[in-house]
Every structure is written in structure tokens, then in C-alpha cells.
C-alpha positions in Angstrom: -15.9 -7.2 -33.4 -15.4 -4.0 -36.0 -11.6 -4.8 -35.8 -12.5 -8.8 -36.8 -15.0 -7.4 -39.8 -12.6 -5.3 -41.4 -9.9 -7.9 -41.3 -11.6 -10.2 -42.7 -13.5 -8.5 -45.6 -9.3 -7.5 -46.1 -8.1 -10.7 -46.6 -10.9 -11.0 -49.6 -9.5 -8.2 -51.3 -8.6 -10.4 -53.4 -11.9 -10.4 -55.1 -12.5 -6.5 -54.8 -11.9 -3.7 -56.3 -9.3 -1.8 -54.8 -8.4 1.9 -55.2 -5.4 4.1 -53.5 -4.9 7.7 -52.9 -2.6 10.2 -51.7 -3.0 13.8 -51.6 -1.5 17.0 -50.2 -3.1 20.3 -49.6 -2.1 23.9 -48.3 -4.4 27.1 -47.0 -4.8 28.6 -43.8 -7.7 28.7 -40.9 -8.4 31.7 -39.6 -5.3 33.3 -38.8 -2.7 30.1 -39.0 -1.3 28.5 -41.8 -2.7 25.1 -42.5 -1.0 22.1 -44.4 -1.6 18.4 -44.9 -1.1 15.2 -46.6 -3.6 12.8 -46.5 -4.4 8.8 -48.0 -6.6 6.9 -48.8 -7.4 2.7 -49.8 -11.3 2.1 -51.3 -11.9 -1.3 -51.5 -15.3 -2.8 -53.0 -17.0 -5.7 -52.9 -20.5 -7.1 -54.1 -22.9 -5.6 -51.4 -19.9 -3.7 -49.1 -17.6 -0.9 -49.8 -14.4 0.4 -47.5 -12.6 3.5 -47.0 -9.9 3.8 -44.9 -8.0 6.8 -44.8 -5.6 8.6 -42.2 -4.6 12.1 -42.6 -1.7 14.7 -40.9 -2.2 18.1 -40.3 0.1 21.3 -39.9 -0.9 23.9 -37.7 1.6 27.0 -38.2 4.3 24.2 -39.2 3.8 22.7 -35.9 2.2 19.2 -36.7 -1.3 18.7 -34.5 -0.7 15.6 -32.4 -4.3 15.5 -31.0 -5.8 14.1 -33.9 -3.0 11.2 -33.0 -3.0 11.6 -29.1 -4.4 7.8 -28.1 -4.5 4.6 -29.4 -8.4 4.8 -29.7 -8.2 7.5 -32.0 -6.8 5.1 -34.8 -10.8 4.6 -35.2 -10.9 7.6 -37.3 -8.6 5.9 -39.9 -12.7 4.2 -40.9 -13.8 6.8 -43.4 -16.9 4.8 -45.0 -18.1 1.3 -44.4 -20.9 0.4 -46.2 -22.8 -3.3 -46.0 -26.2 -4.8 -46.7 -28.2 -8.0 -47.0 -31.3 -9.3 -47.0 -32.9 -11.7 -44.1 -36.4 -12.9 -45.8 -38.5 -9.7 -46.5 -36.5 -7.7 -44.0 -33.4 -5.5 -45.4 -30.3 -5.2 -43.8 -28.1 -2.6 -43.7 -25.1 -0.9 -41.6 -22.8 2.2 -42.2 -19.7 3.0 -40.1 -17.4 6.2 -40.7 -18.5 9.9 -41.7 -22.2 9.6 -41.9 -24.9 11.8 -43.5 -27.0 14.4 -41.5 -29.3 12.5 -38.9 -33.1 12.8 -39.6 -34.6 11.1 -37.0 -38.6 11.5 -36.6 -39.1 15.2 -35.8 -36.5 15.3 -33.1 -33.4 15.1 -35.1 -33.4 17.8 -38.5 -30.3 17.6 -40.9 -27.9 16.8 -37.1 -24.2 17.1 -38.7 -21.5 15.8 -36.5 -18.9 17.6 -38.2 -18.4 21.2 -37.6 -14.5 21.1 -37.7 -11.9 19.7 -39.2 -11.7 16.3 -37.3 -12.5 13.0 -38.3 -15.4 11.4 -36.5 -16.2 8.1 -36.9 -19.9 7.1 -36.0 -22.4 4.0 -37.2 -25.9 3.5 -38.1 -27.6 0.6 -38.7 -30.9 0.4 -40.9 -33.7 -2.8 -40.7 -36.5 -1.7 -43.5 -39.6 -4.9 -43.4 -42.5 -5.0 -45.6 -44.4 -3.4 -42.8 -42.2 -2.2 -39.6 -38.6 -0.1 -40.1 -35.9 0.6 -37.6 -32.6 2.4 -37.6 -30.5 3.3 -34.8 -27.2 5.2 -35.2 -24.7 7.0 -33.2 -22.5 10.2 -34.3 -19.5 10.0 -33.0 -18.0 6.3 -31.0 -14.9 9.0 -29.4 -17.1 11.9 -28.9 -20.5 11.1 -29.1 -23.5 14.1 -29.2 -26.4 12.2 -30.4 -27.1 8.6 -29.6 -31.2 8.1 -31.1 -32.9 5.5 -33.1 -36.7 5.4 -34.8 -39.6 3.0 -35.5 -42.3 3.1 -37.8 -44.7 0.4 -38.1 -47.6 0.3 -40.5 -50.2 -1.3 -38.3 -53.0 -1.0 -40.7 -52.2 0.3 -44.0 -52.2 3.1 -45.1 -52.4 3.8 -41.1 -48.8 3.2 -38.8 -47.3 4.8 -35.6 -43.8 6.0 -34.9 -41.5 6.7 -32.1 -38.2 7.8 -31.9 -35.5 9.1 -29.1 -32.0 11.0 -29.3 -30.2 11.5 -26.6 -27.1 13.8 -25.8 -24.8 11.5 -23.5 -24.9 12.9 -19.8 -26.9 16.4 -21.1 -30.4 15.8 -22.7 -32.5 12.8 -23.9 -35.5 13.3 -26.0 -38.8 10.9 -26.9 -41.2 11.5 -29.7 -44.4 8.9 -30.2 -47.1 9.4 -32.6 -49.2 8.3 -35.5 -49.5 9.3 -39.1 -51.2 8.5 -42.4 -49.5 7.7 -46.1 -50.5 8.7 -49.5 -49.0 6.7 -52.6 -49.7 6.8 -56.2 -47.4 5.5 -58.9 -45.0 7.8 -59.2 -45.7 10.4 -55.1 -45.4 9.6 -51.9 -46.8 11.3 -49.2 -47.5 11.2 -45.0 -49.3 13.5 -42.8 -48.7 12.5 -39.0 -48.8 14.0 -35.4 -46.5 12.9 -32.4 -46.1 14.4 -28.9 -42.7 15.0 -27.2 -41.0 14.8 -23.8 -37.6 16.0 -23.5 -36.7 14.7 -20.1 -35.9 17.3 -17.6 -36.4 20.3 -19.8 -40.4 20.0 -21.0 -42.6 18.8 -24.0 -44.4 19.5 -26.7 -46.5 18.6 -29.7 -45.6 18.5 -33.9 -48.1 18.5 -36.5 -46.2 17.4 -39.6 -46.5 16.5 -43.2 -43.8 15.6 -46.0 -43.9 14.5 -49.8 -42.2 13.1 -52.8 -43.2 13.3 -56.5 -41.6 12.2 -59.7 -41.7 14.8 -62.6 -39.3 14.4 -65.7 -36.6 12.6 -63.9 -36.4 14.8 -61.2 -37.6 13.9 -57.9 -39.5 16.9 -56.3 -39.6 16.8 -52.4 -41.3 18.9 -49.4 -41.2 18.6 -45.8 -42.8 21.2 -43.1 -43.7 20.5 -39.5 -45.7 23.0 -36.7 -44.5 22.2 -32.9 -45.6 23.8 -29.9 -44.1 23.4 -26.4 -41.8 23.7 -23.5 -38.1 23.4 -23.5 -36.8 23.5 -26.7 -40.2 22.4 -28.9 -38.5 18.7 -29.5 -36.6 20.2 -31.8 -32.6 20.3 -30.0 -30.7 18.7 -32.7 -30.4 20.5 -35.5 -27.4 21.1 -37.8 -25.5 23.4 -35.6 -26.7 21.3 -32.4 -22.9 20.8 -31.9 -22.1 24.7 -30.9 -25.5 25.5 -29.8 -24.7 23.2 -26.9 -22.0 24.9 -25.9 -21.9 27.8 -23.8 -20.0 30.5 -25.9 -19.3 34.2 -26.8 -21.3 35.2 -23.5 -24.7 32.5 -24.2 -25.7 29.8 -22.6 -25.4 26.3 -23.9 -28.8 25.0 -25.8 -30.0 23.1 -22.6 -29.2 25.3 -20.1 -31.4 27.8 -22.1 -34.1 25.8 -22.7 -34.2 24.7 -18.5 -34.2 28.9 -17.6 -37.9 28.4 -20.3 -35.9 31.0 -22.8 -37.0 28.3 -25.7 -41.0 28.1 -24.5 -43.2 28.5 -27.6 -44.2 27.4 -30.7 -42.1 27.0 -33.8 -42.3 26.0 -37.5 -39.9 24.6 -40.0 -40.1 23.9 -43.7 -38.0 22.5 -46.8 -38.2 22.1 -50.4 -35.1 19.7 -52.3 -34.9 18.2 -56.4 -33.3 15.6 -56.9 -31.4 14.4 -60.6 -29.4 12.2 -62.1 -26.9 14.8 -62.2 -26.9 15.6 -58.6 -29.4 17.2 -55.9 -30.5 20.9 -53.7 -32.6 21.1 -50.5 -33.2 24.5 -49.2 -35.1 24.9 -45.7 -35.9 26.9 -43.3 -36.9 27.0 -39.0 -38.1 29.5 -36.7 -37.2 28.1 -33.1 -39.0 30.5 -30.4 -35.7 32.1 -28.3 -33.2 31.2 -31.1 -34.6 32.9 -34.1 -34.6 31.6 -37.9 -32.7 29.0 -38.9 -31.3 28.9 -42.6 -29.9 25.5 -44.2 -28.9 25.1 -47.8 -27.1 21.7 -49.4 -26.3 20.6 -53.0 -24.1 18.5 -55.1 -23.1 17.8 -58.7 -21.3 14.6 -57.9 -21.4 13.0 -61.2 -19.5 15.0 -63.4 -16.7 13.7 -65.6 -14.2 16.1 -64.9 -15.6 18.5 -62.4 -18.1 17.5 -59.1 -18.9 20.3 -56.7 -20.9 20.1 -53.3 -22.1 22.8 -50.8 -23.9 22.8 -47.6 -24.7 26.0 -44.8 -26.2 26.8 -41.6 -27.4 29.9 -40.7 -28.9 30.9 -37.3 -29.0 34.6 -35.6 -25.6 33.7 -33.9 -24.1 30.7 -35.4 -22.7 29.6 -38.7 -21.4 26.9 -40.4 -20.9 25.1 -44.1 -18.6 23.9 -46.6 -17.9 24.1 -50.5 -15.6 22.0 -52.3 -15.2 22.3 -56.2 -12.7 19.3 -57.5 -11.2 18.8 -60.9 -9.9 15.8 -62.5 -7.0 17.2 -65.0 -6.4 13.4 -66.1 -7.1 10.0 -65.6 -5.8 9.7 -62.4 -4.8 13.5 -61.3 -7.3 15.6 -59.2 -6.9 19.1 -57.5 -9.9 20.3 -55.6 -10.7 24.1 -53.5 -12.6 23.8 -50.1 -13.7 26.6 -48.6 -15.4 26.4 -45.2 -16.7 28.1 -42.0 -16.2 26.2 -38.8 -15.4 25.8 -35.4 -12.4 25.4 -33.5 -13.4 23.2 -29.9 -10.5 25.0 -27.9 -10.5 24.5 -23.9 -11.2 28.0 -23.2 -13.5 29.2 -26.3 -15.1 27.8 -29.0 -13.9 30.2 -32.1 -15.2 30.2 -35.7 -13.1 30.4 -38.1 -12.6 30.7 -42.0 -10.7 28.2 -44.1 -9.4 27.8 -47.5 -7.3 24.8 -48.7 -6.2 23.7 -51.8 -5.7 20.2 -52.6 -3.8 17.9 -55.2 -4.1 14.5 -55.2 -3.3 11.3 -57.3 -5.5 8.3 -57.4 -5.9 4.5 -58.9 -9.5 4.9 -59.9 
């Protein structure tokens, strides 16, 4: 059906804007030389947008066939699709292709799907009404982690209940219901809610919440923080380095195998505080998860620069790390070179290694 969608918005490129790219780059992860070339067609319409790009890699000069190794991983070639309509009152709308972190109710925090180098291809669909909302997404269609959706109905304004779920295919499923309150004035925005958690197999818990949004100057101020109590991992599992937390490595146990021997019993509190601009954004946050520590996670961008955009994001915890910079330069119209630096992970069959990376790109493009 996907396949039949993208054709067809194709054949009426005709009355879209269409960019190409093409771009080669050159570092090294870890301790192996890295090279690539990679391309790219953007084509926009009215209420879509398409990316498509495909990219090869050079491991040591050895070219890395398991990004190519099956017919179902020409999926990945869908960077970004991007569509929306209305239906009455009720908005529409569906992206396919690298998505943003999940937030889903208080059981899903900033999840990334990315912490390699691999293209992963996920889609999440968005229904917003005058009164009930509902989203449901999944990470990865090749490799999927985190399969979830949430509702929120307002049942009797200013009053509404919620529920959510994320599940980890074949490991963990978790199930958050509650209520909450909202606060709006002309120009903030604010809820205070409760919900109660069961993460089948493992426990549950309780969350005590409360987030906010003001308006002040042309910047957009926001703060979240939450206070969760419980067994098995507090309802809080997917976080931004749910990926290698999952994992048993370096001598631990994976996340869920942790949480069943009760090493994750407790209580727990997050917090974060973001702007947001015209000339770009920064959220800084922070999580104390009983048996894993603090948790650290920074992100920014300066996306609408002229000549130079920059964008960083990072995840700290007492064992595991991961985040990205990239600083880009346009030199001219149509000429780009850009510097990523990155800490990730390598999925290898016998160990899951971090590793550094640096890569330099230049690139050429229509747009």
C-alpha cells in the first residue's frame, strides 16, 4: 500500500517541487576507516513532502553489504514522508522515515531509534479532534523496539483522561491510564495529571506529573517533570538509550532482565526545561531511575541559518552514552560541507561496542 502511495504522489511530480543531492564523506569509527557516498531526491507538494535517499558505506575499504543484504531493506531508501489533511474537525496526519524522539504519555521519554549508523525507517500516524487525540507509531518496520500509541480525551473541559501502551516486540509491553487537568491562558498552557502503570510481567507503578508552555518575547519557554513510584522499572523503560539498555552488555543484564530480578524497585523522578525561537531550539533534562542512576539528555538546533545550521543531541547515563553534533556550511548556492561528530553503538553478534566517529562531508544540491 506504501509502495502504491509513493508511486503515485511520483507520477505528480510534476506539480512539485523537486530537489536532488549527492554527497560524499570520509572519517573513521572507532578504530576503522569510514567512507561514503550518499543521495538524495526531496520532492514537495501542497500538504506532503518526500525524501528518498540511499546511501553506501566503506568499512576499512571493504564496502558494508548488510545495509544491502535483502530485498526488504530497500525500505530504508524512505528518509521522510510527511502528509496531512483534514476530515471535518478532526486533523489528519502520518509520517514515515527517520522520526523524532517518541514521547508517549509517561511511558515513552525522548525514545530514539537511532543509536548507530543505520537507516531505520519507522511511521506514526497523528488524529488531533476538537476534544479527543490519538497517535500511534512504530520505530523501526525491519527492526522494531517500540510499538505504542496514546489517547487523550477531554471528557469535561478543562477535565480529560489518558492512556497509552509501548510495547517491545516479544520482550516487554507497558500500559499507562490516568487523568489530568489543563490550564490555558492566551499566550500558556499547562496540565497537571496522575496515571497508574502495569508493565506486564515485570510490575507497576504510579506518576504524578505536570508540564507547561509559556510565550515570552518570541520565545516559547517549556517545563516538564514527573514523580513515579513502583515495581519493575517505574513505567519508565523507554528512554533515549532504551536501545542498549536492553541489551545485555559489558557484563549487565539487559533492562528487562533487571527489572524481573526487582534491581529497578523504587521511586524515581525526572525533569526538563527547553526554549524555543525562531532561530532554532534547546531542551535540557534530567532522570534519576532507582537501579540505573541519573540520566543526562541535552538537544539543540540552529536550523535556520543562511549559511551555517548546527544541531546536537546526548545521553548520558552511569554506563551508557550516546549523541551527535553536526555543524554544516553552505559555501554557495548549491555547495555544502558539513562535520559530524558522534558517539554510538556498533550492534555486533558477539558485543555491542561504543564507538567514536568523525566524518566529513561535501555535498552538492538543487535547492
Amino acid at each position: 500500500m506504501r509502495t502504491l502511495i509513493i508511486v503515485g504522489l511520483l507520477a505528480s511530480a510534476a506539480h512539485a517541487d523537486v530537489g536532488v543531492g549527492a554527497s560524499i564523506g570520509a572519517g573513521a569509527q572507532g578504530a576503522s576507516a569510514y567512507s561514503a557516498v550518499d543521495l538524495r531526491l526531496d520532492v514537495t507538494w501542497t500538504h506532503a513532502r518526500l525524501g528518498l535517499g540511499a546511501r553506501g558505506v566503506w568499512d576499512d575499504a571493504a564496502f558494508r553489504t548488510s545495509d544491502w543484504n535483502g530485498p526488504e531493506r530497500a525500505i530504508t531508501i524512505i528518509r521522510a514522508f510527511e502528509a496531512s489533511g483534514h476530515v471535518g474537525d478532526t486533523t489528519l496526519a502520518i509520517a514515515a522515515g527517520a522520526l523524532a524522539p517518541a514521547q508517549i504519555g509517561r511511558i515513552a521519554d525522548g525514545y530514539r531509534v537511532t543509536l548507530d549508523d543505520r537507516w531505520r525507517t519507522g511511521v506514526r500516524a497523528v488524529a488531533r479532534g476538537t476534544d479527543l487525540d490519538a497517535s500511534v507509531e512504530l520505530d523501526d518496520v525491519l527492526d522494531p523496539a517500540l510499538v505504542g500509541g496514546n489517547v487523550r480525551w477531554q471528557m469535561a473541559p478543562p477535565w480529560g483522561m489518558h492512556a497509552a501502551v509501548a510495547i517491545d516486540p516479544g520482550s516487554v509491553g507497558v500500559i499507562e491510564a490516568g487523568a489530568h487537568r489543563l490550564y490555558e491562558t492566551d499566550r500558556a498552557r499547562g496540565e497537571l495529571g496522575a496515571s497508574v502503570t502495569a508493565e506486564l510481567m515485570l510490575g507497576a507503578g504510579v506518576v504524578a506529573y505536570g508540564n507547561g508552555a509559556i510565550e515570552r518575547g518570541g520565545v516559547t519557554w517549556t517545563a516538564r517533570a514527573d514523580l513515579r513510584a513502583g515495581t519493575g522499572a517505574g513505567g519508565s523503560l523507554f528512554g533515549p538509550l532504551y536501545r542498549i539498555e536492553r541489551l545485555a552488555h559489558a557484563g549487565r543484564m539487559g533492562l528487562v532482565d533487571r527489572a524481573k530480578a526487582g534491581e529497578l524497585d523504587g521511586a524515581g523522578a525526572g525533569a526538563s526545561i527547553g526554549a524555543t525561537a525562531p532561530t532554532g531550539w534547546l531542551e535540557l533534562g534530567a532522570r534519576w531511575r532507582p537501579g540505573l542512576g541519573g540520566l543526562l539528555v541535552a538537544s539543540g538546533g540552529a536550523p535556520m541559518g543562511r549559511r551555517v545550521q548546527a544541531g546536537i543531541w546526548a545521553a548520558a547515563g552511569v554506563h551508557d552514552a550516546a549523541g551527535a553534533a553536526e555543524l554544516r556550511v553552505a559555501w554557495a548556492t548549491r555547495l555544502f560541507s558539513a562535520l559530524q561528530v558522534a558517539r554510538l553503538y556498533r550492534f555486533e553478534p558477539m558485543e555491542d561496542l561504543p564507538v567514536w566517529s568523525v566524518t566529513a562531508w561535501f555535498g552538492a544540491t538543487t535547492e
